[in-house]
N, C-alpha and C positions, 0 to 999 in steps of 0.2 A: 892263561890258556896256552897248552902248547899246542906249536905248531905239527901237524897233523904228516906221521909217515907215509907218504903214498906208495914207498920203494915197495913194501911189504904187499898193496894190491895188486900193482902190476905183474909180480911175482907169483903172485897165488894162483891154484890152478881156476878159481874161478872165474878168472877172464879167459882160459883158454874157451876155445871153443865145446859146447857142448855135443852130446849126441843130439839129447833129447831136455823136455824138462826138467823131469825126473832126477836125473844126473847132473842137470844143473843143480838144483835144492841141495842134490845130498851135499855136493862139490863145498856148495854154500856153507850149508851145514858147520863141515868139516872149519871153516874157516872164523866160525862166530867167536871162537876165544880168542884170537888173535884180534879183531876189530871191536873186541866187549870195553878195552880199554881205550881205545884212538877217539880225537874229536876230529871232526873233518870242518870244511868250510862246505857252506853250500855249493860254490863253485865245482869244487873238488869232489864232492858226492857225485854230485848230475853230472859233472864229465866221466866218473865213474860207471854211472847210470849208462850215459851215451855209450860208454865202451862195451859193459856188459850188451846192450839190445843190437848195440853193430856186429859184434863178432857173433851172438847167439842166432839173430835172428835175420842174417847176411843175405839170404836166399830169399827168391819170391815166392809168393800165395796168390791163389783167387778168393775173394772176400767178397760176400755178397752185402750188400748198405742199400740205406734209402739217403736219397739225398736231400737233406733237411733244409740247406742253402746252398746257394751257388754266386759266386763274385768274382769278374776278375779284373787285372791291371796289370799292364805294361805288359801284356799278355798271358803273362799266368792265369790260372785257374786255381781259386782255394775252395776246396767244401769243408761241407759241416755234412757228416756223415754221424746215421746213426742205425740202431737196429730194435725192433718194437716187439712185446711181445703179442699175440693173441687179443690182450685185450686194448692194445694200443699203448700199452707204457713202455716207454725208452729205455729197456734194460741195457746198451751199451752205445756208447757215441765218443767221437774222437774227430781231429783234422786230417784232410786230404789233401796234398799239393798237385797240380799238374804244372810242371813247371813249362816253359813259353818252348822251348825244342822240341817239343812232344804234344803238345797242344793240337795244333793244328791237324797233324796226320791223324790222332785220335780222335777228336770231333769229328772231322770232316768224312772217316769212316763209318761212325756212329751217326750221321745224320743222312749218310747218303744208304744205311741197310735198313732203318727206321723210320725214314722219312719224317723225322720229326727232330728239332735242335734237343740235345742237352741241361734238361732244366728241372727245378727242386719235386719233390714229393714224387720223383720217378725212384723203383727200386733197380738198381745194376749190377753187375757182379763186374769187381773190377781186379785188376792183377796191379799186387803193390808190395813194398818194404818198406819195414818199420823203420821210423827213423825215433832222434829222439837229439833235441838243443837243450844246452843248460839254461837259456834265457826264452824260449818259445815252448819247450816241453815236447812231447809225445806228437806226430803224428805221422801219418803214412806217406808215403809217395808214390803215387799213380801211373804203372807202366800204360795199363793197356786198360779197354771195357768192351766188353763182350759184346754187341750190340744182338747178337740173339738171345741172351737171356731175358734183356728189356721185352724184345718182344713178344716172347714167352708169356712175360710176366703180365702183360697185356694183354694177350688174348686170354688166358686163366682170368685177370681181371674183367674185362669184358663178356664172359663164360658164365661166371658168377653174376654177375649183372641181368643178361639175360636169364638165368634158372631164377634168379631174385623176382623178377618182373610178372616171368610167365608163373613162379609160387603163387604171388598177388595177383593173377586174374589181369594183369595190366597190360601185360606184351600186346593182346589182340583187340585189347578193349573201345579203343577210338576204331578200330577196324572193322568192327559193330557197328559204325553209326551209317545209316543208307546215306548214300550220294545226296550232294543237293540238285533239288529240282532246279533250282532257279541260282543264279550266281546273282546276286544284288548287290553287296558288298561284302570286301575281301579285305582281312587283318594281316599286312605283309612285315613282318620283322627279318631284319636284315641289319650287317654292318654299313653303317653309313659310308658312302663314295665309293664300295664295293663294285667293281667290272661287272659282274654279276649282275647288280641291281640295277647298273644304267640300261645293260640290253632290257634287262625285265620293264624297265620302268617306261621306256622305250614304246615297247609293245605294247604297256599296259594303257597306256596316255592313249594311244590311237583307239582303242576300245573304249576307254570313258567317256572319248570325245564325241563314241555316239549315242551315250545315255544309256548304254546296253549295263556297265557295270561301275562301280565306284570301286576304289584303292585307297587304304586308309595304314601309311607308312609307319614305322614305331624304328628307333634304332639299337641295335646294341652291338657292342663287340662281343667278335668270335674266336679271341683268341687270346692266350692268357690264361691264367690258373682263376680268374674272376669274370671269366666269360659265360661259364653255364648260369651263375647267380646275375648277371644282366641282363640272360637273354630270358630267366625263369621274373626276373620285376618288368623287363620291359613286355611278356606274356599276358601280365596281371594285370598292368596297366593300364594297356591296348585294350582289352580287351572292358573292363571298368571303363574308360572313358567312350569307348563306342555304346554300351547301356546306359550312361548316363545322358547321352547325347539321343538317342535310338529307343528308348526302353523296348529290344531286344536282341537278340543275339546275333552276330555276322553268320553271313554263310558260309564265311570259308576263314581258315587261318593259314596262313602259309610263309613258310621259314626257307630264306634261301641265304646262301651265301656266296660261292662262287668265285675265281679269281684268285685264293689263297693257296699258301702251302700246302702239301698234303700232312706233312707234319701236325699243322696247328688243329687237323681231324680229331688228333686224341683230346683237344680241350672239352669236345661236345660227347667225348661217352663220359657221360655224368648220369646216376642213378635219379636225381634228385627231377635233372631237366625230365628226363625221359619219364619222371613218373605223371611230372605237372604235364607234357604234351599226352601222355596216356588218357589223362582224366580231362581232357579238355571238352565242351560240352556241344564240340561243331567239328568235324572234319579236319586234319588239319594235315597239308601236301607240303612236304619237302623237296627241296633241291638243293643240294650242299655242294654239288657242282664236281665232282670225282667220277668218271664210271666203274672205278674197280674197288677202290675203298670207299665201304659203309660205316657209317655211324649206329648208335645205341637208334637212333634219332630214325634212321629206315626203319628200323624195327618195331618203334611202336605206334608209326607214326600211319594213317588213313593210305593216303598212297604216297610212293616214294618214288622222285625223278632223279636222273641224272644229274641234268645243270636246270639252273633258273629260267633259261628260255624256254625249256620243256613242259615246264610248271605253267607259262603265262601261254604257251600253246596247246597244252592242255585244257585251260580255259577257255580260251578261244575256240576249241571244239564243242565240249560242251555247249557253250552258248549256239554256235553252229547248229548242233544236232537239235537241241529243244526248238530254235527257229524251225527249222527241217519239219519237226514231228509237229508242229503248230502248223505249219501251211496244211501238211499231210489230214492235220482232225479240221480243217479249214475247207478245205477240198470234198472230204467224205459228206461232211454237214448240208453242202452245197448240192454234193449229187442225190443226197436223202431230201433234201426240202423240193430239187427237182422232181423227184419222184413222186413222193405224196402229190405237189402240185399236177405233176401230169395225169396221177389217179384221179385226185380232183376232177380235171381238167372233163376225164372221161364220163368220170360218172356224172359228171355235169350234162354231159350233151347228150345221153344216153337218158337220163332222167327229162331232158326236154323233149328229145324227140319222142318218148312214153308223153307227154302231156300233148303235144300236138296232135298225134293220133288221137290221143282220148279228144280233146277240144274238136276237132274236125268231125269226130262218129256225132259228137253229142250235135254241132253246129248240125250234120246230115238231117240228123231225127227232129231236129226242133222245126227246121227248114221244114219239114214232110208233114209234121203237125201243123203246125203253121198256116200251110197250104188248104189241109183239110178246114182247121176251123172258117177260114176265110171263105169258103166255097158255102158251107153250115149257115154262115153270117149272113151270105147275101141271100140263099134262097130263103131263111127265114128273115129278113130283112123285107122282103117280095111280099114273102103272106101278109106280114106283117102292114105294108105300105095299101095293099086292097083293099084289107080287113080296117085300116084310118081311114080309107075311103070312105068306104061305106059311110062307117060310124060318125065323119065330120058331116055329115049331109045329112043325120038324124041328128044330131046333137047342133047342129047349125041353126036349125029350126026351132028346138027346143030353147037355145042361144037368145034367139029374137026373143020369144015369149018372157024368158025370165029377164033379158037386159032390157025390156020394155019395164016388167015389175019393180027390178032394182033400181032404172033409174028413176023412177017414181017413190021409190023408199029413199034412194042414195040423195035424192033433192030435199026430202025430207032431215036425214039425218045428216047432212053433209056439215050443216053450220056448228050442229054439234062435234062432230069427227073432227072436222076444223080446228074447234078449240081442243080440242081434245089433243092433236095432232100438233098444233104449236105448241102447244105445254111439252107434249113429250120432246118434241124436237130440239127445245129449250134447253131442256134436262139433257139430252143425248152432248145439244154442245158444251153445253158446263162440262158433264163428266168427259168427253173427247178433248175440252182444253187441260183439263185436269192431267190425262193423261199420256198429251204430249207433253206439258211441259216435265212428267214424271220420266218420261223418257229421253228429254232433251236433256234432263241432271245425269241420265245413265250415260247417255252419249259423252257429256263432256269429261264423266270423271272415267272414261276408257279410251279417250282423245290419247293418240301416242305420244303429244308432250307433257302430260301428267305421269303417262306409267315410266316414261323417260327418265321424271323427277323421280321417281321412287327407287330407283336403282335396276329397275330393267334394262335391257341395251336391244337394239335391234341389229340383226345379221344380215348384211344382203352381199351381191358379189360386186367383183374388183369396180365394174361399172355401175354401180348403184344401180343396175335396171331390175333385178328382182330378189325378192325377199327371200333369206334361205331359214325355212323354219324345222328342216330335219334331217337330220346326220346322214341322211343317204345320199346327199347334197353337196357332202363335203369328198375330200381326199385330201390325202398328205401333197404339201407344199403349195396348196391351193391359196392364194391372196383372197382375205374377205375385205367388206369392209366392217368398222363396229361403230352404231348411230347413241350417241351417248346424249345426256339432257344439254350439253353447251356445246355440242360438237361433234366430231366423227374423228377416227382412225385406223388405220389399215394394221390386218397380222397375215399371219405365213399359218397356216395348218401345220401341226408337227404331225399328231398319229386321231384318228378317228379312234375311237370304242363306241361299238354300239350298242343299244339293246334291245336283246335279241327277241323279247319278250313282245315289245314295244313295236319292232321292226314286223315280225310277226302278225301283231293285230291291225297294223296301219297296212301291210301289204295282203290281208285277206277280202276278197272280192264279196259285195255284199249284195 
C-alpha cells in the first residue's frame, strides 16, 4: 500500500472555507477524482475530517438538546446530548464539553435565573462549536446556556400538565372532598431530618400529647429525578399500612417539605405524583415551604400552605374551632333543658295550686255536709232513744214471762244442747288446729329466709331502718343496702326508671 499524498488535500479548495453547505458538496464534488485513487491512514482521514469541520464550521450556534447525562471531573463538565422526536425516539445525539474556565460562570448563572442546579432530562438551548478529535470523535463545545429558555421550557411543561390534569377531571378532584370534621389522625409524608419537619413535628408532639390527635410519619426524598416515584410508594404505603392497622381511612394526609432549595421544586412537578395526590380518598394539605413558587402539588392538592408550620397551625385551628362549636352546642342544650325544666317547673305549681283549690272547695262542702248529717243523727238518735224506752219496759216484761218459760225448757234441753254443744265444739277445734297449722306451713314457706333462698334479695336503706319496696324511694347516688340469703351489701343508685303505669295506680287515692 502506498503511502497516502496529503499535499494534494491541503491544496484543494475543499479545505478552504466554505460559504455554506451547499458550496461545500459541490467544492467536494469537484474534488472526488482526484481522491478516487489515494489510500489514506485513518489518522490522516479524521485529521482531515478535523480540518474540514474547523474551518467549515469555525463560528458559533444556539442548539437546542435535552440532556441525556451529565458528569464531571477535575471540573469539567461532559454531556450526552440528544434530540427526540414527537414520539420520544432519539433522532440525533452527540457529546458536549464545558470545559473547567467556563464552568463555573455558566452554571452559576443558570442556577441563580432557575433556581434550580444543572441536571439530565432538562431540555436547554446551548451556544456551542463543533469540534471534532481523530482519537474521541465529534462533539461540541459549550460556550454559553440560555437559562431562560429552560425556563420557558418548564413552564410550557408544567402548562401541559396542568390542561392534562384539568382534561382528566383531576386538577379540582381532591378539592371536592368536604373538610374533615374531626382531625383523629393525620398521614405526614416528608423528607426525613427536613427543618421543616422538626418545626412541624414540634408542634405536632405538643398536640398528641393531649390526645386531641395522633401523627403517623412516612419518609421520602424530595429531591432528585427519583423523588416523585418515593414520595408516590411512600403515599401507598402509608396509607396501606394505616388500613391495615385501623381498618379505615386517615383523616388527613399531609405533604410538607420545607428547608430546601428552591431549585429542587422542579422535582415535584411530576404528572404521575400529582395524579395519585388527585385521586387520594381523604383530603390531602400541602406545605412545600416556598411563598412564591408553587408546585404541580398546590394544584391539585385539598388545601395549599406556604411552609409546614402553617399546615400543623392550621390544624391546631381546626381542632380549636370544633372545641369552640362543642362548648357552643354544650351551652345551647344547657339553656334548652333549662327552659323546658323551668316550664316544667311552672306548670307544676300552677297544676298544684288548680288541686288545692279544688281539695279546699271540696274539704268546704264535705265539712258543711258533714255538719248537717251530724245534727240529722242526733235528733234522730233522741226519737230513736224514747221510742227504746218505751219499748224496753214493754218487752222487759214480756222478757220475764218468756225467760221464766225458756228457763224451764232451757233446763230441760240444756243436757242435750250440752252434748250437742261439745261435739261441735270438738269438731270446730279439730278443724281450727287443722287450720292453723295450714297456715303456719304458709307462714314459714313466706318467712323472708326462704324467699332469700330462692333468689329474691331485700332493699332497704344505708341504715338498715326501713325497707325500700318502690322506685319512688330511690334517687340517683343514693347508698342502699342488698339483704341476700348469706348476707348483705351495699350499691350506689346510678339512674331510676320508673313505671309510669305502675307509679300512676300506686299514687291514685282510693
Amino acid at each position: 500500500m502506498r503511502k497516502p499524498n496529503l499535499s494534494n488535500i491541503k491544496q484543494a479548495k475543499v479545505l478552504a472555507p466554505a460559504k455554506d453547505l451547499a458550496t461545500l458538496e459541490a467544492e467536494l464534488a469537484e474534488q472526488e477524482d482526484h481522491l478516487e485513487d489515494t489510500v489514506l491512514r485513518l489518522s490522516d482521514y479524521l485529521s482531515a475530517v478535523e480540518m474540514v469541520i474547523k474551518q467549515t464550521f469555525d463560528h458559533r450556534v444556539w442548539v437546542k438538546a435535552e440532556i441525556r447525562n451529565l458528569s464531571s471531573k477535575g471540573g469539567h463538565y461532559y454531556f450526552e446530548l440528544a434530540e427526540k422526536d414527537d414520539d420520544g425516539k432519539v433522532v440525533a445525539s452527540c457529546r458536549g464539553n464545558l470545559w473547567r474556565f467556563k464552568a463555573a460562570r455558566v452554571l452559576a448563572k443558570f442556577e441563580r435565573a432557575t433556581g434550580m442546579p444543572l441536571e439530565r432530562d432538562l431540555t436547554v438551548l446551548l451556544k456551542v462549536s463543533a469540534g471534532f478529535h481523530a482519537q474521541y470523535g465529534f462533539s461540541i463545545t459549550i460556550e454559553d446556556i440560555d437559562p431562560s429558555y429552560t425556563l420557558g421550557d418548564l413552564a410550557r411543561q408544567y402548562a401541559e400538565m396542568v390542561d392534562r390534569l384539568t382534561g382528566e377531571g383531576l386538577l379540582h378532584l381532591n378539592q371536592q372532598l368536604p373538610a374533615p370534621f374531626d382531625i383523629e389522625h393525620v398521614l405526614v409524608i416528608a423528607p426525613e431530618k427536613a427543618a421543616g419537619l422538626g418545626d412541624f413535628q414540634a408542634d405536632a408532639d405538643r398536640l398528641a400529647s393531649t390526645g386531641a390527635c395522633q401523627f403517623h410519619y412516612h419518609n421520602a426524598t424530595f429531591q432528585g429525578n427519583h423523588a416523585p416515584a418515593e414520595i408516590r410508594q411512600a403515599i401507598v404505603s402509608a396509607q396501606q399500612q394505616f388500613y391495615d392497622t385501623y381498618q379505615r381511612l386517615p383523616d388527613l394526609l399531609v405533604i410538607i417539605r420545607g428547608g430546601g432549595a428552591v431549585g429542587d421544586l422542579a422535582y415535584l412537578n411530576d404528572y404521575e405524583l400529582a395524579a395519585l395526590v388527585a385521586e387520594q380518598p381523604v383530603p390531602v394539605w400541602v406545605g412545600i415551604g416556598h411563598e412564591r413558587d408553587k408546585v404541580i402539588l398546590d394544584e391539585v392538592a385539598h388545601t395549599s400552605f406556604d411552609t409546614p408550620s402553617k399546615v400543623i397551625a392550621a390544624i391546631y385551628s381546626h381542632l380549636a374551632q370544633l372545641v369552640t362549636q362543642t362548648l357552643q352546642y354544650q351551652a345551647q342544650i344547657k339553656q334548652a333543658a333549662q327552659r323546658q325544666l323551668n316550664t316544667a317547673e311552672q306548670q307544676t305549681a300552677r297544676q298544684l295550686s288548680q288541686i288545692q283549690s279544688q281539695t279546699i272547695g271540696q274539704l268546704t262542702a264535705l265539712r258543711k255536709d258533714s255538719d248537717y248529717a251530724w245534727r240529722s243523727i242526733q235528733q234522730s238518735a233522741q226519737r230513736q232513744v224514747k221510742q227504746a224506752v218505751r219499748l224496753t219496759a214493754e218487752r222487759y216484761t214480756q222478757t220475764q214471762t218468756l225467760a221464766h218459760q225458756q228457763l224451764v225448757k232451757a233446763a230441760t234441753n240444756s243436757k242435750s244442747y250440752q252434748e250437742s254443744i261439745m261435739q261441735n265444739a270438738q269438731q270446730q277445734i279439730v278443724q281450727a288446729q287443722r287450720d292453723s297449722e295450714h297456715l303456719r306451713d304458709i307462714v314459714l314457706l313466706h318467712r323472708p329466709s326462704r324467699v332469700l333462698k330462692q333468689g329474691y334479695t331485700m332493699l332497704t336503706d344505708a341504715q338498715n331502718k326501713q325497707t325500700l319496696t318502690s322506685s319512688t324511694q330511690l334517687y340517683p347516688e343514693q347508698t342502699v343496702n342488698i339483704i341476700l340469703k348469706d348476707g348483705n351489701a351495699k350499691a350506689q343508685i346510678i339512674d331510676v326508671n320508673m313505671d309510669k303505669e305502675a307509679t300512676e295506680t300506686s299514687g291514685t287515692p282510693t
